[in-house]
C-alpha positions as CSV (number, residue, x, y, z in Angstrom):
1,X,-13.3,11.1,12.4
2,X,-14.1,9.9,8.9
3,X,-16.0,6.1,9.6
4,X,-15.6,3.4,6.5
5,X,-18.8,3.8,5.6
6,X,-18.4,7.6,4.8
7,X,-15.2,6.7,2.8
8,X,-17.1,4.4,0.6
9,X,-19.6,6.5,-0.4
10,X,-17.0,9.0,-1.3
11,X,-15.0,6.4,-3.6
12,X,-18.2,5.6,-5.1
13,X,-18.7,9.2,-6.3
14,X,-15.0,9.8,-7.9
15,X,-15.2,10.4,-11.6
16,X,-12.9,7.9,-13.3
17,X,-12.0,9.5,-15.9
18,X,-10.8,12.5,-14.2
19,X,-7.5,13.8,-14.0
20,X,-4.8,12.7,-10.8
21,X,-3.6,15.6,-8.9
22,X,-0.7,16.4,-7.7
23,X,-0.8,13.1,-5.4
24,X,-0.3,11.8,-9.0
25,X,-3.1,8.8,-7.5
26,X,-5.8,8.5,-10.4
27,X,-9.2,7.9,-8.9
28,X,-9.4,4.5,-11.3
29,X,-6.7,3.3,-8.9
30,X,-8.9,3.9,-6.1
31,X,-11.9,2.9,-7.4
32,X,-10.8,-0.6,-9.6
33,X,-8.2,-1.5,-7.4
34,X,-5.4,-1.3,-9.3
35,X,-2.3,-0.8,-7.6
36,X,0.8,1.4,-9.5
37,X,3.9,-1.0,-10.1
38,X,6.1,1.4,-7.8
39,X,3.6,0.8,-4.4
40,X,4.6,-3.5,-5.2
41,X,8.2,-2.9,-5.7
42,X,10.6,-2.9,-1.9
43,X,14.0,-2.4,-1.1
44,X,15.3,-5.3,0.1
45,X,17.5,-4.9,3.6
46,X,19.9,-6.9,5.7
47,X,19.1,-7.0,9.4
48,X,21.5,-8.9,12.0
49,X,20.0,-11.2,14.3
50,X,19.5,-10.6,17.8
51,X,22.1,-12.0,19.9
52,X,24.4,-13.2,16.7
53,X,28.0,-12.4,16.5
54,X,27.3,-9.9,13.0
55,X,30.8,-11.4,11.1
56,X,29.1,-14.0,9.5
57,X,26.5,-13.6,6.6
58,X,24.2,-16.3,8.0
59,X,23.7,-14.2,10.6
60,X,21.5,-11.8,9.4
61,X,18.1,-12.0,7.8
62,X,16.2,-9.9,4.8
63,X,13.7,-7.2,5.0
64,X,11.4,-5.9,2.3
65,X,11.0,-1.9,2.7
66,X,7.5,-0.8,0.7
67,X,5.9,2.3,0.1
68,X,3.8,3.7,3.4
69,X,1.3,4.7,1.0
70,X,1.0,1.6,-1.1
71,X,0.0,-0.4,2.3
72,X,-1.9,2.1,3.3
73,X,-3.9,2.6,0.2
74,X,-3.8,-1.7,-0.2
75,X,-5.2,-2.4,3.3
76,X,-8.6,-0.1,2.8
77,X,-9.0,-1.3,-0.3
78,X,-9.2,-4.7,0.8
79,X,-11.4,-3.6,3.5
80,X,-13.8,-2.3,0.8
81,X,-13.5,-4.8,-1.5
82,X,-15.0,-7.4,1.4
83,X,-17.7,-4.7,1.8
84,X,-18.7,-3.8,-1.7
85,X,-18.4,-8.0,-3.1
């Protein structure tokens, strides 16, 4: 298993100005934090309550649907950004 320490030193060591694969993920995004507009947007879904007759609008409630990857990638680097600062 790959520790955070071990992925840190590895992030440190990514040329910037080298090209994305086919991940299309450019190590600046990695390194400087910056997050693609796509990984922010969601897809906004109705879910009925539990328990609620499902007739009336009122009765159900919005969910935002993200990219896997965008939370993914957003949690560690907040996680490195507390160890690194």
């Amino acid at each position: 298993m790959i520790g955070l320490n071990e992925m840190i030193m590895a992030l440190k060591r990514l040329k910037g100005e080298a090209a994305c694969g086919p991940d299309l993920i450019h190590n600046l995004i990695l390194q400087e934090g910056i997050v693609p507009k796509a990984w922010k947007s969601a897809n906004i879904t109705m879910i009925s309550k539990k328990s609620c007759p499902t007739q009336a609008p009122s009765n159900y409630r919005p969910i935002s649907i993200t990219s896997c990857l965008g939370k993914l990638i957003a949690r560690f680097m907040i996680s490195w950004k507390n160890i690194l600062c």
